[in-house]
Structure formats: C-alpha cells, structure tokens
N, C-alpha and C positions, 0 to 999 in steps of 0.2 A: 271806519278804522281799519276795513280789510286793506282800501287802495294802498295805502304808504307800503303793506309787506308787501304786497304784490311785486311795486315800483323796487323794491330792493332786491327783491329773487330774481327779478327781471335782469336787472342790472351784475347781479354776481355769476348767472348763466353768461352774460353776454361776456364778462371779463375771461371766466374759465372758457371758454370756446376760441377767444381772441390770444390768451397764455397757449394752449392746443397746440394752434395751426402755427404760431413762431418755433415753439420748439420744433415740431416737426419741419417744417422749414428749414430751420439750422438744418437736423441730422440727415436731411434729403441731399442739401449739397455738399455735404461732406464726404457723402458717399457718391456723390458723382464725378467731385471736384476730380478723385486719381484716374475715373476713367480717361478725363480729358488732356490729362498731363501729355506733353511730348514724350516720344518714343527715343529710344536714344539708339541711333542706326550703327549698327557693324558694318565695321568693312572685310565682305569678304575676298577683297583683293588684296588680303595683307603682304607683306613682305618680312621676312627676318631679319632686317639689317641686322648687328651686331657688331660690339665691340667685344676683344677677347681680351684676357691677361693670361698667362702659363706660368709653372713653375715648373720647370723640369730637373732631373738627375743626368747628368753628361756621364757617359762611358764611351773609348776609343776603343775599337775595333779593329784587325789585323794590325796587331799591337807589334814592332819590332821585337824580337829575341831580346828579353830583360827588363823589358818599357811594364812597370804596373802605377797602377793608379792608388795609391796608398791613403790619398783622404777625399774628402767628400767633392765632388763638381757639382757646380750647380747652373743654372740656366732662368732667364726672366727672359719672359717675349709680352709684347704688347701689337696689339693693331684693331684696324676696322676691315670686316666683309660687306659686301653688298650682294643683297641676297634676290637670284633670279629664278622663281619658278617655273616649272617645265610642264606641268600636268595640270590639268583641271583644280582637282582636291589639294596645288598647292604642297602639296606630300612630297615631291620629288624637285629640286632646285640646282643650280649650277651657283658657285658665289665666287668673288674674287676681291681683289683688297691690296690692303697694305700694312706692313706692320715693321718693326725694330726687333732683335733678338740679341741679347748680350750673354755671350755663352764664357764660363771658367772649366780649365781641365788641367788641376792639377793629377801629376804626375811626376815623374825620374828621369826627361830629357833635359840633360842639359843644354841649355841655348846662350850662344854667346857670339859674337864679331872679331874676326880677326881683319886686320884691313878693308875694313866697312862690308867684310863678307862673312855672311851666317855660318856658324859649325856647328856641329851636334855631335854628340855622346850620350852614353847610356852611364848616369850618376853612378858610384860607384857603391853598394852597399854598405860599405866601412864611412863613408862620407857623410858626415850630420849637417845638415841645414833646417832651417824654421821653415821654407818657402820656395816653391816650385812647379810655377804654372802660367800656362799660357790663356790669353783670353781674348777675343774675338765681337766687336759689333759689327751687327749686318744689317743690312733692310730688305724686307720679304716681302714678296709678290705669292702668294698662297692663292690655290686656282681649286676648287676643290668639288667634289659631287657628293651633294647632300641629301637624305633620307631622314624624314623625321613623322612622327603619329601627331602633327599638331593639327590643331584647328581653330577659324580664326576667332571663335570664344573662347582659346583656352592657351596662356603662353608656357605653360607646364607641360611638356611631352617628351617620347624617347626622339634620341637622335643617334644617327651614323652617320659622321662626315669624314670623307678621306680626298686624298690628292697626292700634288707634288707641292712642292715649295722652291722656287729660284730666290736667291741670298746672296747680294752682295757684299762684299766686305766692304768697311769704311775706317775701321779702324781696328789696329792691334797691338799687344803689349806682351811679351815675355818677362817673368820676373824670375830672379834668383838670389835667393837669401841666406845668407850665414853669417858666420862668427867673424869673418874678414871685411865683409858687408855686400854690397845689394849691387846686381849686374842687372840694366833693364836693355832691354831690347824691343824697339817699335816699329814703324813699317815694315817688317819682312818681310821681302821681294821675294822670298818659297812660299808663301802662302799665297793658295788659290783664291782669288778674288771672285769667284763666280762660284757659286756651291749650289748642289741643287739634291733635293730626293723627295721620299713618299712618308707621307704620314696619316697618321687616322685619329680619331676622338670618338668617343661613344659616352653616353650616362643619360640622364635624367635632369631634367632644367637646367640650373646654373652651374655645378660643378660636374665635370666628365674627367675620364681620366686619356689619357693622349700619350704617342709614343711617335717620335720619326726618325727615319734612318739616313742617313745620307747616299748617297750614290755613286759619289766620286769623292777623291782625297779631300783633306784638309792642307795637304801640303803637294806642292808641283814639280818642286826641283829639289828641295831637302833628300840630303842622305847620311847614313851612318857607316860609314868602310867601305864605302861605293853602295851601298847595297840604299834604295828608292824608299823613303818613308813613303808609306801608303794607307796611312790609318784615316780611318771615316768613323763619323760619330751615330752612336746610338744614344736620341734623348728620350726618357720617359719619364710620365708626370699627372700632373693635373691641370684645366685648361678651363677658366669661367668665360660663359657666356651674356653678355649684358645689352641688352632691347635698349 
C-alpha cells in the first residue's frame, strides 16, 4: 500500500522541479533579451542645417526733415542655412543660404510719377489719407558666424549668430490712399537693387530675438528739393530656428 504514494510524491516533485526551471527560464531571458538589443549610434558629426522664419519691426533711419513713421512696419523673411563647422566640439560654424524678405514701411513720403518719372514730398500734415507705404521683396544671401553651447545629444542650446546679409530686390510697390482714391507706383528705378548690412540673432532653441541694420540707402537717386533721400532700415524682431 506504501508503493502507489510513493509513485505520486515522485511524480509531484518531478512536476514542481519541471514548473521551477520554465519559470525561471522565462525571467532569465527577459532580463538578457535588453542587454542584447542594438545600440542606437549618434552621430557626432552633426551639422545644424536649418530653416529660419522672422518677423520683424521696420524703422527708417536718417529719416529726411518731416518723414515720421506714424503706424506699424512690419517685415516676414523666410529661408534655408547650411550649417559648416569649424572646430572639433562642433561649437563654432560658418553657414550660408538662401532666403526671401518681404519688408512694409509705412510712412509720410509721398510717391508718385510725373512723366513716367518718380517725385517725392513730405505729406503734408493737414492732409488725411487711410494709406501710405512702400514695400519691397528681396532675396538674401545671409553669410553668417555662428557660436552655439550645443551638443550632438542635445538640439536645445544657447546660440549667437551674426553676419552680413546681400538682398536683392525683385520686386516693389508704393501705395497711396485717400478720399480721391489710390496712387500705385511699381518698379521704381531710385530704388537700390543691391542692399546689403549686419545683423545678429541670439536666444535659446527655437525662438531668438534678431535685429539688422542696413548699410547703404534704400533709395539711389530719390530726392526731396534737391536734397539725396538716404534712409536705411533698421529691422528688429524674432527669428525661429527649425532642424
């Protein structure tokens, strides 16, 4: 009568021992399975390409006697850099590119044609109109030296970037609006076609704030009583940056 328990305790050790070693089994490669996962490589050869958008504030500069800016200017630029590191750590870069810049500067010159030939005046203060401004697309070549704390585990960092800017003009529109109605004026042959100056950007990741000056006129051959319009733009703003 003893054999049959025997033959049963036999048999429930061998079950429990055999339950054991699967469990443990499971949780042995489970725990090995992540050691063996692939690595997932950084490149420390990164580059910053980037694309920018801007929005800036237009204000004219060696403003003629009586010329003010009465309401808002505003400025949109768009373009791509290509971004060339200089140093080891990657930290120090040269970049260059291309971009569009569609700049408004409303103002008190009046512009208008006489015999297919541009004249100007300073609007008269007694004078009411709805609309008074010139606006300007170009396309920029922006050459710039850049300094930034990045690293290439980390697309978050400070940056300083400055330069020049060369901007051609491709197109432009004067408008003039009142109660008699609406004076436009396009191609104007006094506008500088070649525009060039210095600008900077500084912040933290994606949005920085940005300001650039011009260098030479907005206008080449425009005058008011003989006397040489010579105003140059100051734009400042904010300027994203997009990987």
């Amino acid at each position: 009568m003893k054999q049959p328990l025997n033959k049963n305790n036999n048999m429930r050790l061998f079950l429990s021992c055999f339950l054991f070693l699967s469990v443990f089994n499971i949780f042995s490669q489970e725990k090995v399975a992540p050691e063996n996962a692939p690595k997932v490589k950084i490149d420390s050869l990164y580059r910053e390409d980037q694309f920018y958008f801007g929005l800036t504030f237009n204000t004219l500069q060696n403003k003629p006697a009586g010329l003010s800016q009465s309401k808002l200017s505003t400025g949109f630029s768009a373009g791509f850099l290509r971004d060339m590191p200089i140093n080891k750590n990657r930290t120090i870069a040269i970049a260059s590119g291309i971009g569009f810049t569609y700049n408004n500067y409303n103002q008190n010159l009046s512009i208008y044609k006489t015999d297919q030939t541009p004249v100007y005046s300073i609007i008269d203060a007694n004078t009411s109109f709805s609309k008074n401004k010139f606006s300007q697309l170009l396309v920029d070549v922006p050459i710039e030296f850049r300094w930034r704390s990045s690293t290439y585990e980390s697309y978050k960092f400070w940056r300083i970037y400055g330069g020049v800017k060369l901007s051609y003009l491709i197109y432009d529109r004067s408008i003039f609006n009142d109660a008699q109605g609406k004076i436009v004026v396009s191609s104007n042959k006094d506008f500088n076609k070649l525009l060039y100056g210095v600008y900077i950007s500084s912040g933290y990741n994606t949005i920085n704030v940005y300001a650039y000056y011009g260098l030479n006129s907005l206008f080449k051959s425009a005058k008011i009583d003989g006397q040489p319009i010579d105003m140059k733009s100051l734009n400042i703003g904010i300027i994203f940056y997009i990987l």
